[in-house]
C-alpha positions in Angstrom: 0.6 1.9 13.8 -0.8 -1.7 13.2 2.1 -3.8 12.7 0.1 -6.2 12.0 -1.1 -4.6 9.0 2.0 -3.4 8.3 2.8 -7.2 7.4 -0.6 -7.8 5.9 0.5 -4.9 3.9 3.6 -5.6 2.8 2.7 -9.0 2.0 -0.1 -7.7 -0.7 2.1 -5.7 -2.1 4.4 -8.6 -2.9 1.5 -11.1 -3.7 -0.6 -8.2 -5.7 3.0 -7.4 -7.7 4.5 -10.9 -8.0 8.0 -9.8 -6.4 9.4 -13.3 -5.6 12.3 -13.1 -4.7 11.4 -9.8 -1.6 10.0 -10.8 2.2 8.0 -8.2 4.2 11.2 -7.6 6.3 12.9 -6.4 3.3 10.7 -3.6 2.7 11.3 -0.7 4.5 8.2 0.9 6.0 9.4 4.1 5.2 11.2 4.1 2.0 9.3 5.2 -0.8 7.4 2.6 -2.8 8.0 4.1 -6.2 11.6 5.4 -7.8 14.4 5.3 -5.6 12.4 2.6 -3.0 11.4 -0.4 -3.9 10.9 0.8 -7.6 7.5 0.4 -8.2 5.5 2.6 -11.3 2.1 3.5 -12.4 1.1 0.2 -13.7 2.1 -1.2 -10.1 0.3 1.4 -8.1 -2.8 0.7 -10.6 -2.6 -3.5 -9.6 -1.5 -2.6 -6.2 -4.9 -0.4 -5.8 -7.4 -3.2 -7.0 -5.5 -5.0 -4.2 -6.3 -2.8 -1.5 -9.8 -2.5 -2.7 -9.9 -6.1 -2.8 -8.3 -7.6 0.5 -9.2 -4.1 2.6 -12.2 -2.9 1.2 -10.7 0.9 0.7 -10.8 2.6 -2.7 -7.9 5.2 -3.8 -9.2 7.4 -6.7 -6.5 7.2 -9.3 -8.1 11.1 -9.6 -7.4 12.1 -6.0 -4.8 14.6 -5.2 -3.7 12.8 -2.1 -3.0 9.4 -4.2 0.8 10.1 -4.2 0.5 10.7 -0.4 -1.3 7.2 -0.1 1.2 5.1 -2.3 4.3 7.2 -1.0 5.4 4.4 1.6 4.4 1.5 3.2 3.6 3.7 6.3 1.3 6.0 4.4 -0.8 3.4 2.9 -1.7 1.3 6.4 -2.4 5.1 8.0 -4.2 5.8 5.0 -6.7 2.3 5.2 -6.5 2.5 9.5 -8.2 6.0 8.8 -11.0 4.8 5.9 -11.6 1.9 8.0 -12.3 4.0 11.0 -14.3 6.2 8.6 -16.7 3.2 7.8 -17.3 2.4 11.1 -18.4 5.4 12.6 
């Protein structure tokens, strides 16, 4: 994994969501972005998505059935643009 875009990530999600008071070290990669992890909810996965699309060029249907496997961690969501981003280029 990237992890350089693991920071990029993490930093967009802070930036995107307005969490002063969080660095990208503080997030775990891992932990789940919504409930018990860093606590995020729809409206954050909604912002965070037009952020994504916007900085990454990626675009996760709110409609998809993978969409909670995208947003489920930090981890997930830099597989999930390393793997639309190798989709475009090929």
């Amino acid at each position: 994994m990237n992890d350089v875009l693991v920071h990029e990530v993490k930093q967009t999600i802070i930036e995107a969501l307005n969490l002063e008071d969080i660095t990208p070290d503080e997030i775990d990669t891992e932990a789940p972005l919504f409930g018990e992890g860093l606590g995020l909810d729809s409206i954050d996965a909604l912002e965070l998505g037009l952020a994504i699309k916007a900085k990454y060029g990626v675009y996760i249907s709110p409609d998809s059935e993978e969409v909670k496997k995208h947003f489920g961690s930090v981890k997930n969501l830099v597989e999930f643009i390393e793997q639309a981003r190798t989709s475009k280029s090929e």
